[in-house]
N, C-alpha and C positions, 0 to 999 in steps of 0.2 A: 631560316636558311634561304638563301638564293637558288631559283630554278630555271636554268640558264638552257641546259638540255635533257630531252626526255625521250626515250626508247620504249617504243609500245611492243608490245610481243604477240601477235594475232591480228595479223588483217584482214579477217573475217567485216561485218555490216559495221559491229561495235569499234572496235579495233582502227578500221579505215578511217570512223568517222572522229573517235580521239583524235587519232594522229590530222585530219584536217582540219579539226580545230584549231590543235595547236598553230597549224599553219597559219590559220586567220589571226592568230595572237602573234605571228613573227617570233614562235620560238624555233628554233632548232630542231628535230626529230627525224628518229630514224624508227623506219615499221621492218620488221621481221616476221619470218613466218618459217615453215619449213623448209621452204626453195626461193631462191631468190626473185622466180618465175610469180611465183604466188604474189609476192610484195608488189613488184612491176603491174602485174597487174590491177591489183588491186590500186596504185596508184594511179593506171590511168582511167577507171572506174571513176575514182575520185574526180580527177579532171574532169571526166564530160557527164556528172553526177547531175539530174533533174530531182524535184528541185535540188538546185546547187550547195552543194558543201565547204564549197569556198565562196571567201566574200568576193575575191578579183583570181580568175586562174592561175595568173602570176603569182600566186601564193604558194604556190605545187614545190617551188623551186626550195623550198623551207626545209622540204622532206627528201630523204636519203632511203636506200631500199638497201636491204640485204637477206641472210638465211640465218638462220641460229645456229647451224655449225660453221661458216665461214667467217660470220660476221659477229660473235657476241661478243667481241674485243668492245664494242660500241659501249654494252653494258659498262665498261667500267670509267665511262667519262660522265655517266647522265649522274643528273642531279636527282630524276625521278624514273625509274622503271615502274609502266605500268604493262601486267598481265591482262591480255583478252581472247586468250584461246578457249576451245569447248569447254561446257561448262561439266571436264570430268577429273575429278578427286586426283588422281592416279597421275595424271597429263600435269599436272597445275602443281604436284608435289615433285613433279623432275625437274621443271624451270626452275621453281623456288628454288631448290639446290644448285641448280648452274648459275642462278642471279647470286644468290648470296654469297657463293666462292668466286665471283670475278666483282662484284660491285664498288662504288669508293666507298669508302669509312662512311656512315652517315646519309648516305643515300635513301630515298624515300621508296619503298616498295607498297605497289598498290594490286589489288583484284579489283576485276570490272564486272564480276559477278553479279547475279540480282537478286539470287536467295539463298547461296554456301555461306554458312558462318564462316563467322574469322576461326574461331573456336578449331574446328574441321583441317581450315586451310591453313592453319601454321600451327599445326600438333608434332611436325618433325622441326621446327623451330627453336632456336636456343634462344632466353629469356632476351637475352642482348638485342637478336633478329628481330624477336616481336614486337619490339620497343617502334621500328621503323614500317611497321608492317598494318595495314590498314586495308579496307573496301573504298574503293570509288566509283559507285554507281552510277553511271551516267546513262540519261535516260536518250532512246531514238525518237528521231536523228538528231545527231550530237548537239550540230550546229544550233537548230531550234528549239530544242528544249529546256527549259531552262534550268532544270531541278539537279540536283550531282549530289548525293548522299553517300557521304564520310562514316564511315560506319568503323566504328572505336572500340575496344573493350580496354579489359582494368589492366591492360599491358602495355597499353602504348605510353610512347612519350607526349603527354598532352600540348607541349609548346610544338612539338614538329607538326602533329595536328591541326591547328592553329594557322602555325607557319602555310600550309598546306590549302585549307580554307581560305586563308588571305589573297593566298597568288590563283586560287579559281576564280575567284569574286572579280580578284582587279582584275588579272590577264585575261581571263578566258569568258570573264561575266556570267558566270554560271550563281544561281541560288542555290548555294553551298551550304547546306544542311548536315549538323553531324551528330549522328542518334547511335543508339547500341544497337549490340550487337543481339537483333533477335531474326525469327523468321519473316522474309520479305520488307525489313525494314519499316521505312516511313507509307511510302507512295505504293506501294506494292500490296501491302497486307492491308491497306483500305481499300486501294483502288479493286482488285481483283474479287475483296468482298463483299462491295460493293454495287460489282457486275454481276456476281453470282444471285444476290439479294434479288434482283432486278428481273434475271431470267426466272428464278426459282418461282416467285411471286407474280408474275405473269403466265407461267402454268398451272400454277395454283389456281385463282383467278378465272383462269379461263378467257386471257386476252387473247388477239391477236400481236404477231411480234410487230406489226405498224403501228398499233396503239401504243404497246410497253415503252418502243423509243420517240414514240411522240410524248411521252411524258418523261422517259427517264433522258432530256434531254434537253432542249433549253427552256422549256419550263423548269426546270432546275438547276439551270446553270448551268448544264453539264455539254459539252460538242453534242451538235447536231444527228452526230452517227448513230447514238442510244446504244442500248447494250448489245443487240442481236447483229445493229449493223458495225458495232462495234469490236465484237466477236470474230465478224468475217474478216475484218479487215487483219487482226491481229493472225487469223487463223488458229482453226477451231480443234486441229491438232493439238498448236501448242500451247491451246489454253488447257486442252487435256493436261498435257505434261506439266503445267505451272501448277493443275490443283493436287496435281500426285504428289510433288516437292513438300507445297504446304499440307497436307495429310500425312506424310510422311514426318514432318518437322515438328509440328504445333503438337501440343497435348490432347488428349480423346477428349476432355471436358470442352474445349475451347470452341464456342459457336461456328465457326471458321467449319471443323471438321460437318456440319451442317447441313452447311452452304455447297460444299464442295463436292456433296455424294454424286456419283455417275448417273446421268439423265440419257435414258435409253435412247430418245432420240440422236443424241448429241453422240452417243455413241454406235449409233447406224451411218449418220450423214460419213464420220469418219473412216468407217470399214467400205465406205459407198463413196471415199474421193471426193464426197465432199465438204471440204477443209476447209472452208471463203473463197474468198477475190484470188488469191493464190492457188485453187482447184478447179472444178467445175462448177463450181457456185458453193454456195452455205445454206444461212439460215435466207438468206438471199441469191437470187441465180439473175442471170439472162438469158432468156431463152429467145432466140431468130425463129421464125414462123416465117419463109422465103424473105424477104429484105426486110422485115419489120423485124427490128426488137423490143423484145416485151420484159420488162423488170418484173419477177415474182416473188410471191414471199410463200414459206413454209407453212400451214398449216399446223400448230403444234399437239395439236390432238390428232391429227390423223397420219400427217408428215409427206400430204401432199401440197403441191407448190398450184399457186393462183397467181393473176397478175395484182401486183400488187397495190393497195389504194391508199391514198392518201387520208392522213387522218387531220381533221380542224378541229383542234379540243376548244376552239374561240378565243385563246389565250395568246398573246406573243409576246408578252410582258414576265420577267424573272417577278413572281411575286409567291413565295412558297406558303405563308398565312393563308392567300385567299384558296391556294393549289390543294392546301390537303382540308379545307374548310369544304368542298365542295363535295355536294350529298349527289356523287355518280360513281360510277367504276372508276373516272382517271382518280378523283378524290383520294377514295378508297388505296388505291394503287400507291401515289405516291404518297401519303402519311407511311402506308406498309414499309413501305421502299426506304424513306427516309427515317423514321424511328427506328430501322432495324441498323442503319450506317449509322446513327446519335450513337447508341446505346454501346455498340460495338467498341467506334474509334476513343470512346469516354470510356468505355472498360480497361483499355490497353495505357491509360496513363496511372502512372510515371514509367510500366517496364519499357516500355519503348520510348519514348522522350519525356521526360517533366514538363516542357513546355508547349500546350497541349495543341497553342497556335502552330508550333512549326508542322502538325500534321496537315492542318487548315492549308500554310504554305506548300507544304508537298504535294497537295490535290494539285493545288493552283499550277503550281510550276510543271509538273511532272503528266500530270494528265487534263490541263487546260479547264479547272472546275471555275466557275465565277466564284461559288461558296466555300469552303471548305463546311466539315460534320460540325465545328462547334458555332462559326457564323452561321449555318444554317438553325441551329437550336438559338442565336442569338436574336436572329431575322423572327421566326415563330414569335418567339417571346415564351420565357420561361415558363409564368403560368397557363398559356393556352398548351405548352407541352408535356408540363403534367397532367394538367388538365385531363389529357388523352390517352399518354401513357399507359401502358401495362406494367406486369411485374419486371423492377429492375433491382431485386436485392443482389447485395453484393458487390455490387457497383459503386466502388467508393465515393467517382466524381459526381456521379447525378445524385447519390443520397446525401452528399453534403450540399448539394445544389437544392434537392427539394427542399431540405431543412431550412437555410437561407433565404432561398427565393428570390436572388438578388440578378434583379435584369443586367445588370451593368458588370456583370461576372469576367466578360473576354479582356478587358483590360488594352493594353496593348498589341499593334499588332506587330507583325516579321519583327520578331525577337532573333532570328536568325542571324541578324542583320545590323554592322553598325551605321549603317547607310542611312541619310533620312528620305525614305521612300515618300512615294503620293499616298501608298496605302496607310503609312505611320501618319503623315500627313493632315489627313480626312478626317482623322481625329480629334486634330487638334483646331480645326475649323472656327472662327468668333461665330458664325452664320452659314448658313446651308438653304440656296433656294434655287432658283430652275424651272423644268417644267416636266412634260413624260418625254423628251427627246432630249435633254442636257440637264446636266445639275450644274450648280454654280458653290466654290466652295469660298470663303470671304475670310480672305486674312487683315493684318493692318495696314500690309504695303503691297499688297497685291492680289489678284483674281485667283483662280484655276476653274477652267471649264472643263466638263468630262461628259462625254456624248454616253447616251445610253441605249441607241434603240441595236436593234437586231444588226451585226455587223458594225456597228454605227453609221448606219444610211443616213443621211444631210434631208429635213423636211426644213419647214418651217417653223418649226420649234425649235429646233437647231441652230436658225439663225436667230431667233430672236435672244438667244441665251447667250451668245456671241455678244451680242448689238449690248445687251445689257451689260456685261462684266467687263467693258473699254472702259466705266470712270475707273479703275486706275490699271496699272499695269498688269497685262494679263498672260497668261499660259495656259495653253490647249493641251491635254495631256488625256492619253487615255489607261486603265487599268486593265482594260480588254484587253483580245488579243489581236484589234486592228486599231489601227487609229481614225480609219472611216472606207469603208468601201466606195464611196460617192453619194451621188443622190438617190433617195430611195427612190425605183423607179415604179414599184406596185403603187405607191404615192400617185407619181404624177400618170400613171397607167386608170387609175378610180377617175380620176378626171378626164382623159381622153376616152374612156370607154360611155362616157357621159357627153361628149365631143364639149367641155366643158373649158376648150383653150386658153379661154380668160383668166381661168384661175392660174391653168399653167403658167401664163405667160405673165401671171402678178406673184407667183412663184418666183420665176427667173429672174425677174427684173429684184424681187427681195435680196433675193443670193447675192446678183451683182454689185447691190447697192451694201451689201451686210459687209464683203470679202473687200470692197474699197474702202468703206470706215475701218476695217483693221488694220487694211495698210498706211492710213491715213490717221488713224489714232493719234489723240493726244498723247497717250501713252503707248509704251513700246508692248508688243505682243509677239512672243515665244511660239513658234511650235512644236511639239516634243513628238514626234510619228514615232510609232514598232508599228511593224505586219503592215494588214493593208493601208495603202494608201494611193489610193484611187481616185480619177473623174475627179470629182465636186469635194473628196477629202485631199486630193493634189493641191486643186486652188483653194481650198484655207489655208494649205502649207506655206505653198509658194507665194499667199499676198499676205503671210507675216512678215514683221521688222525680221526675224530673227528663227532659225534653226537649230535645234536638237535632238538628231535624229539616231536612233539604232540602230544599231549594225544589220539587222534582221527588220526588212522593210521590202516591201512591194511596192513599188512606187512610179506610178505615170499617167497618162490621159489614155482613155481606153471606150472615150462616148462613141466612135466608129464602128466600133464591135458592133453597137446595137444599134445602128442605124443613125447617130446623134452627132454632134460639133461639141467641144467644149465649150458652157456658154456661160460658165462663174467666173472670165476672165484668163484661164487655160488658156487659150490662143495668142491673146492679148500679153500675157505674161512670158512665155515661150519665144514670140517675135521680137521684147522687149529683152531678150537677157542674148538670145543670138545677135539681134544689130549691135550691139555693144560689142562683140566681136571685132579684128582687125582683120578678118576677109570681108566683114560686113561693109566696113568701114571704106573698102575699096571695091565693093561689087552688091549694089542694091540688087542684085536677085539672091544671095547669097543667105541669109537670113530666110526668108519667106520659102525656099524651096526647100532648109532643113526643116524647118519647124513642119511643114507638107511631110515631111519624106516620115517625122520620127509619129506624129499626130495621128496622118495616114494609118498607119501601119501600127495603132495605136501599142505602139514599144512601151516595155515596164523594165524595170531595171530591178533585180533582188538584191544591191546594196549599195550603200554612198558608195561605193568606189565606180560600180557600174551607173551610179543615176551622174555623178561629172559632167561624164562627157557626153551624156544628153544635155546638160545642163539642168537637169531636174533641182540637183543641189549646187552648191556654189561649195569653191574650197572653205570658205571661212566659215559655214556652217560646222557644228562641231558634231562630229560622229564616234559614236560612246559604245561600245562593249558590254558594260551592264547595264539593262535597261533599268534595274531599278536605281542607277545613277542618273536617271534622265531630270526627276526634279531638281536634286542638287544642281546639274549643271545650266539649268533654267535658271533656276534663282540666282545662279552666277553672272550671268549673261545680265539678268537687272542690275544687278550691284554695279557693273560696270558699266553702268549705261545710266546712271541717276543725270547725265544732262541732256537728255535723249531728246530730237530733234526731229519732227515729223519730216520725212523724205519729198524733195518736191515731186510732182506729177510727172508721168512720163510721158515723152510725144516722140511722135512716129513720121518716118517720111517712107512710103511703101511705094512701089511700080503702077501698083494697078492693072492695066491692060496689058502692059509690059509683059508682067511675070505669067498673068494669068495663061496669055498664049503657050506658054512654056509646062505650065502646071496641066493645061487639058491634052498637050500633048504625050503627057506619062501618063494621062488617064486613060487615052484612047489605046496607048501601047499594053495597057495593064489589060485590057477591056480582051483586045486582038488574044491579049497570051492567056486568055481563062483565071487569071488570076482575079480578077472581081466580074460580079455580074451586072444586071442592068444597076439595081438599087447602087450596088457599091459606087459604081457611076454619080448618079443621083448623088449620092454622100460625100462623095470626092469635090465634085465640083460647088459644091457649098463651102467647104472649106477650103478649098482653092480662093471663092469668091472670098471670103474674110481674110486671107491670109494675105493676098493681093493688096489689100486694101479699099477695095469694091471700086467704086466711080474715084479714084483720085488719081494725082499722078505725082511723078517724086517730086516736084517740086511743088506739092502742098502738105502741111502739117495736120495730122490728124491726131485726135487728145484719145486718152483712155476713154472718155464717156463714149468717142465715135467707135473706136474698135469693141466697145461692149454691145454697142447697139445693133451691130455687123452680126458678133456673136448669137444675139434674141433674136433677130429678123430670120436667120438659116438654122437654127436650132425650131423654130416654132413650123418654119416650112416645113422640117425634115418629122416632126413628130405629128403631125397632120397628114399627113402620109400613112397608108395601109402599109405601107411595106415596113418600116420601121414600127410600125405598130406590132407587127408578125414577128420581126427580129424580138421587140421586150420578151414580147408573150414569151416565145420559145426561149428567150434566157432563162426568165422567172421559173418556167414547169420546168425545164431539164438543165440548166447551169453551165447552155453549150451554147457557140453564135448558131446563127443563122445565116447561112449566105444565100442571098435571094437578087 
């Protein structure tokens, strides 16, 4: 069936953020609630939403507001009504009755619940009703997450199901997963046990909750926040109420009930308001001592708060073999940690999905894992996990597993899926090489590079894995959840604290020389950005032949912040796509004072529709919905490009003095109105000097190698510099600028 339009019922967080989805997909919808006051609000919430919930605001105009007693005429045009009001029994079985007496014939009704059975929610349902009645779990915030669990039982009609799956995947680009009908689904009843496993076993233990999420976190793939600060952020209230659901739900036998029992701390911080980031602090606070704030963590043995210390387990590498091989507490911790998630998520197959990967994918999509349970047992390797193991009778998948012993067990991956993703992809690999900052994966007709460090920061390894995979035609794709935050700057930070320049500046001059042979390639080279994309992951975007970018992208030059000039070609590339311009074309300061104005002010744009008209992206680059469509549409991009033609060099006619006069003029004004300090100053006027064109004037040509060199000469001034030195530091330790 065609889903043309759709009526959300609840503009609550969940609710709002359905209905702006939809918006970003150009369907039709209308949000209700109990006053029309509600909706209105709620939609302009949406409008000026951080980060944003729409891809362009212009999107807003999609959505229609109304009341459920004025307005539920609406119901009977939508193709799909979805339910997102509180999550009570009572509330949820009066709509059901007013949707299903006005809806059309055939109409899809959905719950956005995250752990009422279907079972529950359609008991006053006629067999007919249930046929169209389903879960759609969509995970917060709408927009960026990518996981939507379809949750089915033996009533529905499985083609409308199907039907249903098809048009999130294409329209809305969601990893549309569709499991039964149990407690907390796919993503829920791992993740939540997961976290429990995590804090439990760090009490146990006798950690610190600094330590627990310095392991239960990307040392294991898993976001940075770990479990405790994990906790806070979700709020520790309502992780209360989520483990009452599932104790309420699940069987007394089921480990789960375990995991979940009430930890007296957790139940004081609650009674004492402190609930997380949404109270007065959690398992984490801030506490101001006169202007100084001081980040503390909890004590879990005593349940007082200290300032909190940073822990270096010497690891920055996802490598889970050597992580539980290690003879110390984190060792110890995560095998604990992660054999108690193995054993669990491989318990629960086939009653919750037969296909053991789509829970793998559920982590991935839903709660941002690198691993999912059964890659992580895959990554170990079978026998070093028996090896270790304790008792797992019972457990049907691992005792046909030990029996077997078969490393090669995961098969393929996003079964979910008929799409041929990078991750299905990877698989099918002739060759796999690289280094510790990029793998290279080697087909017949072409590359794929995929960055791997922390964020994926840009070192030297990174270009050199670049430089290698141009003999043939190549794509940059990442399976993270950035496509590169820039250049790693703790990198080039080892060398300046060593005043070790030369290296820096045989660094840069690599970069410069790596991001021209890609645009200069014999062969055409793709690049496929999601999430970050930053600094030094900007210019390998913007000096490939070709674009494929996400709808969900962070994307700009942002070396200002910390003191820096973009010097991979960022400036050079940005002055080169504005002169092309027809105000350029009739006013040589016109070019040089945007590319200042957007640079300056180092602007990021959160989607192709807002990177345009920076010109970050160009119209004909193609901008995709589901990201796991982004290799498909690479590979398309080559087919169509088999007589591909290296691009000639681009040359520049810049002011020079001209413009510069103009450009230190808005520095001195920025200076006067407190807006930048001395440094900024400093910063400004280096890239004023590049942007100008340094010593030239318009009537001389200057090549890309000259504008590079502009680039390294004010970037090496500028990191030689104490004060830029002070700006890294302080991004590094707290992930704030510095204005100095």
């Amino acid at each position: 069936m065609e889903i043309k339009k759709v009526v959300v019922i609840g503009s609550g967080t969940m609710g709002s953020g359905i209905a702006a989805h939809l918006c970003n997909a150009n369907i039709p919808v209308t949000l209700l609630d109990l006053k029309t006051e509600i909706s209105e609000q709620a939609r302009d919430k949406i409008y000026k939403s951080r980060p944003p919930l729409l891809l362009d605001k212009s999107k807003i105009k999609n959505i229609k507001v109304g009341n459920i007693l004025d307005n539920f005429d609406e119901v009977k045009e939508a193709d799909w009504v979805v339910e997102a009001v509180v999550e009570r029994i009572d509330i949820k079985h009066d709509i059901y009755k007013k949707i299903f007496k006005e809806r059309k014939k055939g109409a899809i009704v959905s719950s956005n619940t995250s752990s009422i059975p279907i079972k529950i929610l359609s008991q006053h349902l006629s067999e007919e009703e249930k046929k169209d009645f389903c879960i759609t779990h969509f995970f917060n915030p709408v927009r960026y997450m990518g996981l939507l669990e379809i949750v089915k039982n033996e009533n529905n009609d499985l083609d409308k199901i199907n039907s249903l799956k098809a048009f999130c995947e294409t329209e809305l680009g969601k990893g549309a997963i569709i499991c039964n009908d149990t407690p907390g689904f796919l993503g829920n009843r791992i993740g939540v046990f997961a976290m429990q496993v995590a804090m439990n076993e760090a009490f146990k233990m006798k950690l610190s909750i600094e330590e627990a999420d310095a392991i239960f976190g990307r040392p294991m793939g898993i976001p940075k926040t770990g479990v405790f600060g994990l906790y806070d952020l979700i709020g520790i209230d309502l992780m209360a109420d989520v483990l009452k659901s599932f104790i309420k739900e699940l069987s007394e036998n089921d480990p789960f009930q375990v995991v979940a029992k009430e930890i007296p701390l957790v139940k004081k911080l609650i009674e004492t308001g402190y609930t997380g980031r949404k109270g007065k602090g959690g398992f984490y606070r801030v506490n101001k001592t006169g202007e100084v704030k001081v980040m503390e963590a909890i004590n879990l043995e005593t349940g007082k708060y200290s300032a909190s210390k940073k822990i270096n387990i010497k690891s920055d590498k996802i490598d889970l073999k050597e992580l539980i091989s290690r003879e110390d507490k984190y060792g110890e911790y995560a095998w604990s940690v992660i054999s108690k998630i193995i054993k669990y998520a491989s318990s629960l197959v086939p009653s919750i999905t037969k296909d053991f990967n789509d829970i793998d994918e559920a982590m991935r999509l839903g709660f941002n894992w690198t691993k999912g349970p059964f890659e992580m047992l895959e990554e170990i390797g079978v026998e070093t996990f028996f090896g270790k193991i304790d008792d797992f009778k019972g457990n049907a998948f691992l005792e046909n597993l030990s029996k077997n012993r078969n490393q090669d067990f995961y098969g393929s991956r996003q079964k979910y899926t008929d799409i041929e993703t990078f991750g299905k992809a990877k698989k099918k690999a002739l060759s796999v090489d690289g280094n510790s900052s990029a793998q290279i994966y080697r087909f017949n007709d072409y590359n794929i590079v995929e960055f791997t460090t922390k964020a994926n920061a840009l070192d030297y390894d990174s270009m050199d894995a670049l430089k290698k995979a141009t003999d043939k035609p190549l794509i940059i794709i990442n399976e993270s959840m950035q496509f590169s935050a820039g250049v790693n700057l703790s990198y080039t930070m080892d060398f300046a604290n060593k005043n070790d320049f030369k290296s820096i500046e045989k660094f840069i001059r690599y970069f410069q020389e790596t991001c021209k042979h890609l645009k200069y390639s014999n062969h055409p080279v793709i690049s496929a950005p999601s999430g970050l994309t930053l600094g030094g992951g900007f210019e390998v975007m913007v000096q490939s032949n070709f674009v494929a970018s996400h709808t969900n992208i962070v994307v700009g030059l942002v070396e200002t912040i910390v003191g820096l000039i973009p010097a991979g070609g960022g400036c050079k590339e940005m002055l080169a796509r504005w002169l092309d311009t027809d105000e350029a074309k009739k006013d040589p300061h016109y070019a040089p004072l945007k590319v200042f104005d957007i640079i300056g002010y180092g602007k990021t744009a959160t989607s192709p529709i807002e990177a345009e008209p920076l010109k970050y992206l160009r119209p004909e680059d193609k901008k995709i919905m589901n990201r796991n469509s982004l290799l498909e549409v690479s590979k398309k991009i080559l087919d169509d490009n088999k007589e591909f033609k290296t691009p000639s060099e681009t040359e520049f006619k810049l002011p020079g003095k001209e413009i510069l006069i103009e450009m230190n003029k808005i520095i001195e004004n920025l200076y006067n109105e407190k807006i930048i300090r001395d440094h900024g100053v400093t910063v400004a006027k280096e890239l004023a000097h590049v942007l100008s064109g340094g010593d030239t004037t318009i009537d001389k040509t200057l090549s890309e190698d000259d504008l590079f060199k502009l680039e390294l000469d004010a970037f090496m001034r500028l990191i030689e510099t104490k004060e830029t030195q002070d700006r890294i530091k302080h991004t590094l330790a707290t992930g704030k600028p510095l204005i100095n």
